[in-house]
C-alpha positions as CSV (number, residue, x, y, z in Angstrom):
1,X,24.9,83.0,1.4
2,X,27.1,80.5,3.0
3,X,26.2,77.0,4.1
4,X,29.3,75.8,5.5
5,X,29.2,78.1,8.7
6,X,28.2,75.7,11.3
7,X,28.0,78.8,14.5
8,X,26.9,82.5,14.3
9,X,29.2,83.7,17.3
10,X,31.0,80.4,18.5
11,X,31.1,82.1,22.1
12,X,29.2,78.8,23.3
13,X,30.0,75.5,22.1
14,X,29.6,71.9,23.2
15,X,32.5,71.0,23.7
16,X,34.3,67.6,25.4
17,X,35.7,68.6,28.6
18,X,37.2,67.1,31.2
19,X,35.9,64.2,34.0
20,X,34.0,66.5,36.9
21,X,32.8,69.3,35.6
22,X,30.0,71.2,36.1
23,X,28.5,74.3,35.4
24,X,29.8,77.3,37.0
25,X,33.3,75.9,36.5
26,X,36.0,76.9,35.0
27,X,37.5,75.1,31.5
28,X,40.2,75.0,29.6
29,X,40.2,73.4,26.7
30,X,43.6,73.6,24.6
31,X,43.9,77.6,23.8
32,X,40.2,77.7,24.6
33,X,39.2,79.3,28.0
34,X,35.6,79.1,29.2
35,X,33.1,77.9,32.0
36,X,30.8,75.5,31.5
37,X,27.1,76.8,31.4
38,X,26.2,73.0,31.7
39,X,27.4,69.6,33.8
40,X,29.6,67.4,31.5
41,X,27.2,64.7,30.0
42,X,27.7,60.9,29.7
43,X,29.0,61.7,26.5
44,X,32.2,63.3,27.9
45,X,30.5,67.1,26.8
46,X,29.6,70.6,28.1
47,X,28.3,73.9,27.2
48,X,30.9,75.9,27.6
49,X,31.5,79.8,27.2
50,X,34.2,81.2,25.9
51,X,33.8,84.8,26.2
52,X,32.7,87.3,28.9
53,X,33.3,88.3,32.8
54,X,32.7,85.3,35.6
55,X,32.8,85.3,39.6
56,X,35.6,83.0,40.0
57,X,37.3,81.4,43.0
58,X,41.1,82.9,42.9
59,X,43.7,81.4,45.2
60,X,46.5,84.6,45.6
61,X,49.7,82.7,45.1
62,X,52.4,82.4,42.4
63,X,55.2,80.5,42.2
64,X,56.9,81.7,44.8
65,X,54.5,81.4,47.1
66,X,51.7,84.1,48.6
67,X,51.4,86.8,46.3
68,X,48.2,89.6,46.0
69,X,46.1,89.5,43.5
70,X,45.3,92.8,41.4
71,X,42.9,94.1,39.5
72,X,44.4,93.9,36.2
73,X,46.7,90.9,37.0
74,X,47.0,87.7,34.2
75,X,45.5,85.0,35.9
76,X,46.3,81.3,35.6
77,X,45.2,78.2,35.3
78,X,47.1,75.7,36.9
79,X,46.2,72.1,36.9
80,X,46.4,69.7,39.9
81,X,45.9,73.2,41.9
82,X,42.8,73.9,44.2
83,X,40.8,75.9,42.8
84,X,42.8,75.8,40.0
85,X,43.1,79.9,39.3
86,X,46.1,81.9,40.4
87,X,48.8,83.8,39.4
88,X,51.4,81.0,38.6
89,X,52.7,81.6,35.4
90,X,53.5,77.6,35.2
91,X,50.2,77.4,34.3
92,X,48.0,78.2,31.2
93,X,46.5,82.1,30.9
94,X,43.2,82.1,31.4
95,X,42.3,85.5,32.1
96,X,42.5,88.8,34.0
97,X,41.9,89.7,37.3
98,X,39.0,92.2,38.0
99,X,39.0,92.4,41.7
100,X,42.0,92.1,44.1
101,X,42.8,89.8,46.6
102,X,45.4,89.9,49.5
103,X,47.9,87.6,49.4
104,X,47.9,84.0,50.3
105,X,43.7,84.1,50.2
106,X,41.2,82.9,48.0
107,X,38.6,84.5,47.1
108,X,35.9,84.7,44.6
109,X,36.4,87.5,41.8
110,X,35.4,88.8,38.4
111,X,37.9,87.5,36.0
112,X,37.5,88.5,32.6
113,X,38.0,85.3,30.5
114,X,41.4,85.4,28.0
115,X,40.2,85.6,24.6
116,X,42.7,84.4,21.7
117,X,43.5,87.9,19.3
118,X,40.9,88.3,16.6
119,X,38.0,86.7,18.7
């Protein structure tokens, strides 16, 4: 038997995330798309899952401006945005859309996390 694996599933890790998170909200984390199950710690860390279906706050915009949302749409992460989801594809994907939204609202929707092929 193997000793070097060090988690059965990895679907939840401890992971360092960025300043102001807390649980409930959405992460990224390089390729890594989550939400944190936990508030980041004094040591800069969360508990963060990386797999499933989440209600989500979805802003229905792309780059052009207002734009509907759905169900089945890539949605985006988008840094410096707020909240941060919607369908600008400037951003980083970060998961599909299972729920629609009419354009130029926000709402709060399933959105099935992106998982990386072979997850």
């Amino acid at each position: 038997m193997t000793t070097n694996m060090i988690y059965k599933k990895g679907d939840v890790l401890e992971i360092a995330v960025p300043s102001g998170i807390t649980s409930g909200d959405p992460v990224v984390v390089g390729n890594l798309t989550g939400v944190a199950l936990t508030d980041r710690d004094s040591d800069g860390n969360a508990s963060v899952k990386f797999n499933g279906v989440f209600d989500l706050s979805v802003e229905a915009i792309d780059g052009s401006g207002n734009s509907a949302v759905a169900v089945g749409d890539v949605i985006y992460w988008t840094t410096g945005d707020d909240p941060v989801l919607n369908k600008k594809t400037s951003g980083t994907i970060y998961g599909v859309a299972l729920e629609a939204i009419t354009a130029g609202s926000t709402d709060t929707i399933n959105v099935k996390l992106y998982e990386l092929a072979g997850e």
